[in-house]
C-alpha positions in Angstrom: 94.0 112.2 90.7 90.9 111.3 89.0 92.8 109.1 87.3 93.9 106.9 90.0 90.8 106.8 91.8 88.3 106.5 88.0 90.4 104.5 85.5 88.7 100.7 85.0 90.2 98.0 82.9 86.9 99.0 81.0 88.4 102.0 79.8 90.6 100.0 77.6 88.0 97.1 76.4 84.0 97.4 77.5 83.8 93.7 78.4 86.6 94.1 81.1 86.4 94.9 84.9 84.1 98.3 85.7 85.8 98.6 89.4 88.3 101.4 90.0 91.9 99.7 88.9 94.2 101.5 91.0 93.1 101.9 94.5 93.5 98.1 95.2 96.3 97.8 92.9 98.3 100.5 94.7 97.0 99.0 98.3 97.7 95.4 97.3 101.6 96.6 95.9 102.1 98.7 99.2 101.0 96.1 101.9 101.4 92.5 100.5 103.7 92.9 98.0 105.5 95.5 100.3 107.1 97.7 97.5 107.1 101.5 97.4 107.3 101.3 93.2 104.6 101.4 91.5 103.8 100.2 88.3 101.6 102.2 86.1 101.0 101.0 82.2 101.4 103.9 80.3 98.2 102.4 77.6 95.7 103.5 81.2 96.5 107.2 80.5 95.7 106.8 76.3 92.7 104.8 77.3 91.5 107.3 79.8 90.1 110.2 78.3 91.8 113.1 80.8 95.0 111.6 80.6 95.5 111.7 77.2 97.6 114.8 76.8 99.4 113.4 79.5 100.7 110.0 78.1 101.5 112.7 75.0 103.8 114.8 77.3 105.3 111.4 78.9 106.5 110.5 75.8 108.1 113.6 75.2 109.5 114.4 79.0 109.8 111.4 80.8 112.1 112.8 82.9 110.3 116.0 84.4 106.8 114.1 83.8 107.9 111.1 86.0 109.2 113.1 89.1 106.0 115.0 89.1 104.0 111.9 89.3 105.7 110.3 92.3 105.0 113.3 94.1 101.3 113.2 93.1 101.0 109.3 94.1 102.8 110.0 97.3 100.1 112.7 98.0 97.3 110.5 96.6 98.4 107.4 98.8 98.6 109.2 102.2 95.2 110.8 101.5 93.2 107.8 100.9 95.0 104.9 102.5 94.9 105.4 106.0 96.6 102.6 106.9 100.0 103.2 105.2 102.6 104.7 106.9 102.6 108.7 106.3 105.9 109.0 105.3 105.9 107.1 102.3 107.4 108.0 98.8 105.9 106.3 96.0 107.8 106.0 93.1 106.1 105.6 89.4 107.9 103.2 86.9 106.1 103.6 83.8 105.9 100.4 81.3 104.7 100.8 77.8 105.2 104.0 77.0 105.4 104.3 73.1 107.6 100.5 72.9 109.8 102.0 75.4 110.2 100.4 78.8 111.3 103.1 81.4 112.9 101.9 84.3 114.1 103.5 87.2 114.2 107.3 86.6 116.5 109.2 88.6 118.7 111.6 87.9 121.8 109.1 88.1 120.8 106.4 85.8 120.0 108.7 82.3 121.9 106.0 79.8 119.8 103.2 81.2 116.7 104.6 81.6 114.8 104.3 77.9 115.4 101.0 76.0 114.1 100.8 72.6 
């Protein structure tokens, strides 16, 4: 979870923001825009030096990768955002992965999932 709480647009080029990226991001998607689906661009995990191996295994297994990191938002959101509802469950759609847009991963929609 250092990831969500650490990664700054800096990360991907010195001269942009230093602030923490996804904290208000996540806040601003889950109260204004009122949306449990989070986007997450897959270039923050290359950019960020302990999620490299990660964006590595997302492009390999999307599908038992992505799963894994709803759970860990849900966690991270109702541990540091007291003023969501507790029983939220975030859900991750990763954009930019390798060219390949993913879009709503679930265990019913495999053949639209990955376009190239």
């Amino acid at each position: 979870m250092s990831f969500l709480n650490n990664f700054t647009l800096a990360h991907i080029s010195p001269e942009l923001s230093n602030t923490p990226y996804y904290p208000d991001f996540v806040h601003d998607q889950l109260t204004i825009v009122e949306t449990t689906v989070i986007n997450i661009n897959a270039t923050h995990f290359k950019a960020y030096e302990e999620t490299k191996e990660l964006y590595n295994h997302l492009c390999v297994y999307p599908m038992e990768i992505v799963p894994l990191m709803d759970r860990l938002m849900t966690e991270w959101v109702t541990t540091t955002m007291h003023d969501i509802q507790q029983n939220l469950a975030a859900q991750i759609k990763v954009l930019t992965l390798l060219g390949i847009r993913i879009y709503a991963v679930g265990p019913n929609s495999v053949d639209h999932q990955l376009i190239f």
